[in-house]
C-alpha positions as CSV (number, residue, x, y, z in Angstrom):
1,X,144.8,121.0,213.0
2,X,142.6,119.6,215.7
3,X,140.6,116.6,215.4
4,X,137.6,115.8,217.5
5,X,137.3,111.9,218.3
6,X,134.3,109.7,219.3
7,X,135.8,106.8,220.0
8,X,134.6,103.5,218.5
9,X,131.7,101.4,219.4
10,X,132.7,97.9,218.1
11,X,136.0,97.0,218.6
12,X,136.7,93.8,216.9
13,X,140.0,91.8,218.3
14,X,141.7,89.2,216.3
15,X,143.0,86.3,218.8
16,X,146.1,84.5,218.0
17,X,149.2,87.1,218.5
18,X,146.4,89.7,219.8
19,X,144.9,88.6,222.3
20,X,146.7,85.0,223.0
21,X,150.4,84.5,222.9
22,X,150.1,81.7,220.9
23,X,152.9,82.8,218.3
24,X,155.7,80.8,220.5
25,X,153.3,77.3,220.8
26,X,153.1,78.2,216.7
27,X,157.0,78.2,216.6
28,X,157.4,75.1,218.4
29,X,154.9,72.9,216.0
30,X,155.5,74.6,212.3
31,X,158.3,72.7,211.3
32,X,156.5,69.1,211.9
33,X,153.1,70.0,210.3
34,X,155.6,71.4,207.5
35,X,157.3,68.1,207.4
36,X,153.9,66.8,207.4
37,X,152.5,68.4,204.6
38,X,156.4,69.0,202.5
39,X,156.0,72.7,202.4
40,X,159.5,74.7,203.9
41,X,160.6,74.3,207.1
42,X,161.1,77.5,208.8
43,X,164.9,78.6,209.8
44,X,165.8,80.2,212.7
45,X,167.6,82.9,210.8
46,X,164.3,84.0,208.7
47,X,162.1,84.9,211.4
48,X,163.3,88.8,211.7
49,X,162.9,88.4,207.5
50,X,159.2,86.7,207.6
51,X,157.7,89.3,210.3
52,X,157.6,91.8,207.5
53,X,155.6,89.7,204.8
54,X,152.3,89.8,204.8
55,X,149.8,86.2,204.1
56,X,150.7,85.8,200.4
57,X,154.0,86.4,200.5
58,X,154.7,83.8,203.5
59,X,152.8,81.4,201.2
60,X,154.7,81.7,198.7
61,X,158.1,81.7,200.8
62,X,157.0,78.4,201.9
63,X,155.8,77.1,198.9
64,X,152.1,76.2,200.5
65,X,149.7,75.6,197.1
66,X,146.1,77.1,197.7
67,X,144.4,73.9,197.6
68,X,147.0,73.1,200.5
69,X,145.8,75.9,202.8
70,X,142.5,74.2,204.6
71,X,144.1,71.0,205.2
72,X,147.5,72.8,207.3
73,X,144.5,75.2,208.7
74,X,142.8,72.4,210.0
75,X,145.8,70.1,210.8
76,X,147.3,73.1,213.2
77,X,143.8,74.1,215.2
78,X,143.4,70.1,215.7
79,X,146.8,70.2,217.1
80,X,146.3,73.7,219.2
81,X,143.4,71.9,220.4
82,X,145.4,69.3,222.2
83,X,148.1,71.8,223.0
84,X,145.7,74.2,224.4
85,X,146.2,74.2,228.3
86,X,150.0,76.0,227.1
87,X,148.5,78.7,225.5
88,X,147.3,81.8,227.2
89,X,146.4,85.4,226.8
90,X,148.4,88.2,227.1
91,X,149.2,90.0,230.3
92,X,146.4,92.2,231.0
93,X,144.1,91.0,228.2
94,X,141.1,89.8,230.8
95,X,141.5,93.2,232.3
96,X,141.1,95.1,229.1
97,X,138.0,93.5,227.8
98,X,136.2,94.0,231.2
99,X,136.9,97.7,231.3
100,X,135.6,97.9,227.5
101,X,132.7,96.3,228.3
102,X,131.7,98.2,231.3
103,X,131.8,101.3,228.9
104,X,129.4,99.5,226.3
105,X,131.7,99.0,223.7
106,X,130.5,96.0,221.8
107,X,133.3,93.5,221.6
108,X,133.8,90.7,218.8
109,X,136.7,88.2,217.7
110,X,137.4,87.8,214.2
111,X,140.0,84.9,213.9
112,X,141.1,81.8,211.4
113,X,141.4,79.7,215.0
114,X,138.5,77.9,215.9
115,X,135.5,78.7,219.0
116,X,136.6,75.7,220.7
117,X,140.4,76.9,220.6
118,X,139.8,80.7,221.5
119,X,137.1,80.2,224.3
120,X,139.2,77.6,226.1
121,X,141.8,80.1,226.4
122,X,139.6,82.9,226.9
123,X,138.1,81.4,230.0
124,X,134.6,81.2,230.9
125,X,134.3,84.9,232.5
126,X,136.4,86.5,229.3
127,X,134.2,84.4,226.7
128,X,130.8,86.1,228.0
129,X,132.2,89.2,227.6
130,X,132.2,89.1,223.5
131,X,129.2,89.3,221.9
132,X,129.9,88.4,218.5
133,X,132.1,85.4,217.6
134,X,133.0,84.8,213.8
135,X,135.9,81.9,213.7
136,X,137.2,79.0,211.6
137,X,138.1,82.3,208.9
138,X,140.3,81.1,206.0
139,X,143.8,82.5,205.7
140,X,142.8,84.9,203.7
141,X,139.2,85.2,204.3
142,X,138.5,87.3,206.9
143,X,136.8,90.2,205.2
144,X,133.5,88.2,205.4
145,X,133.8,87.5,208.4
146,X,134.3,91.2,209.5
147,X,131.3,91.7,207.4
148,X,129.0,89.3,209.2
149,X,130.1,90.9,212.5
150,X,128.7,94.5,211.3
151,X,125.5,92.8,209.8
152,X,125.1,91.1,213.2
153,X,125.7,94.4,215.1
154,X,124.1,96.4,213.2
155,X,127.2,98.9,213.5
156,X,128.1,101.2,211.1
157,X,131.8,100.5,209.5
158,X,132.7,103.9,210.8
159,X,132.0,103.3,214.2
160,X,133.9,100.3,214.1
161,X,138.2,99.2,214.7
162,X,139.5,96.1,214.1
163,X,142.7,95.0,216.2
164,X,145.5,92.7,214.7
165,X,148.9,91.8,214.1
166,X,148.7,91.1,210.9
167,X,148.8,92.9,207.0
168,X,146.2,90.4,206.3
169,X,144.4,91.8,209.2
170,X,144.8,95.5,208.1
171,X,143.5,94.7,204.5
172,X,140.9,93.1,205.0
173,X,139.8,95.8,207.7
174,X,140.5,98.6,204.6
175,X,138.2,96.3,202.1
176,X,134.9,96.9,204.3
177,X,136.1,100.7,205.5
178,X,136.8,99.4,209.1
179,X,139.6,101.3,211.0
180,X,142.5,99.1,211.5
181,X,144.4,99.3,214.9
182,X,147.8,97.6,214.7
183,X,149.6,96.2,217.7
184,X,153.6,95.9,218.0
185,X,153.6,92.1,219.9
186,X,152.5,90.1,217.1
187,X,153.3,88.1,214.0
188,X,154.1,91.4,211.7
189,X,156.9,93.6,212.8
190,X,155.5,97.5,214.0
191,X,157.8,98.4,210.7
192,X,156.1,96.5,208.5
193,X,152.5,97.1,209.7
194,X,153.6,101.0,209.8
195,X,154.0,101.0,205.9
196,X,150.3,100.7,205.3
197,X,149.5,103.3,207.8
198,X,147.0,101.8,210.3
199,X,144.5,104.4,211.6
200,X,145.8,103.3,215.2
201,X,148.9,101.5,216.8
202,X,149.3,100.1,219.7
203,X,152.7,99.9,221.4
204,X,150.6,98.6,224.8
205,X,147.9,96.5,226.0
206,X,146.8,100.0,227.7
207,X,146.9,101.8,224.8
208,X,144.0,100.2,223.3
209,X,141.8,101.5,225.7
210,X,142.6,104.9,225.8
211,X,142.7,105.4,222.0
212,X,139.3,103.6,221.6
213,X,137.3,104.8,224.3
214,X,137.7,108.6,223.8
215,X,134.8,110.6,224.8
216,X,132.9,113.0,223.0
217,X,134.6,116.0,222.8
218,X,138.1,114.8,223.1
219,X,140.9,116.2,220.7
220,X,144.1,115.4,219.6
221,X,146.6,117.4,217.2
222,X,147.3,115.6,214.3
């Protein structure tokens, strides 16, 4: 039957394989922090395989001990940091978060990268735009960091979608009652992220607008 939507009034955007195609710049510099730190290198072969595990299980594939995480974490922003004038948003991404913003959505970035990292690439112009930064999350830390972002808002969960790439991303969204929106261009494959039945996906950059930014009144058959 039909469904009446308001749209949301935080949208919350993770960064790396969201908003920045950073996945590739990952790709090229894995294997050497892996040789690095002895965890598994990654094959060519296993990539189509590792886009459908979520944060826990590519941890494990590896064979990256917990204690292990913050020092590879910290190791690979360092090296983004120095990398950083290769990396750069997605096609359209600027665009997007200036026509969310000139409809009063609230915008915020939840991400494991860290400010430095995400507002170089953002760019001065893009950065102002987001009014809530919560970075530096561990790998699998971000619900309190999604939680800070509501506290600091003072949005209700409900009102609220978070956008990744991720599983990780989704779950921690479902642990504080945020929507999840799922995109199709990042680390997770569409299949994989499908599975856990995201409240939105995203097969486009345009997309996001029009599903977020519904007015009052508008209705979809579901």
């Amino acid at each position: 039957m039909p469904k009446e939507y308001m749209g949301y009034k935080l949208v919350i955007f993770d960064f790396d394989g969201t908003l920045a195609d950073s996945i590739s710049w990952f790709l090229r510099v894995i294997n050497e922090v892996a040789d690095t730190y002895r965890f598994r290198r990654i094959g060519e072969q296993e990539l189509s395989k590792l886009r459908s595990y979520d944060a826990r299980r590519m941890l494990e594939h590896f064979g990256i001990p917990k204690w292990k995480l913050p020092l590879v974490q910290r190791h690979v922003r360092t090296r983004m940091t120095c990398d950083i004038g290769t990396i750069a948003l997605f096609p359209g991404i600027g665009e997007l978060l200036q026509r969310l913003r000139a409809q009063d959505v609230v915008l915020a970035i939840v991400t494991s990268n860290s400010f430095i990292n995400v507002r170089e690439v953002l760019g001065r112009q893009n950065a102002s735009l987001i009014q809530h930064y919560a970075c530096d999350a561990p790998i699998l830390g971000k619900r309190v960091k999604l939680r800070r972002v509501l506290h600091k808002s003072g949005i209700l969960p409900s009102e609220a979608i978070f956008i990744g790439d991720e599983i990780r991303d989704l779950h921690a969204a479902r642990a504080e009652e945020i929507a999840f929106g799922a995109v199709s261009w990042g680390v997770n494959s569409p299949e994989s992220l499908s599975r856990h039945s995201p409240e939105e996906t995203f097969s486009t950059i345009d997309k996001i607008e029009e599903r977020v930014t519904r007015p009052a009144g508008w209705v979809a058959s579901v």
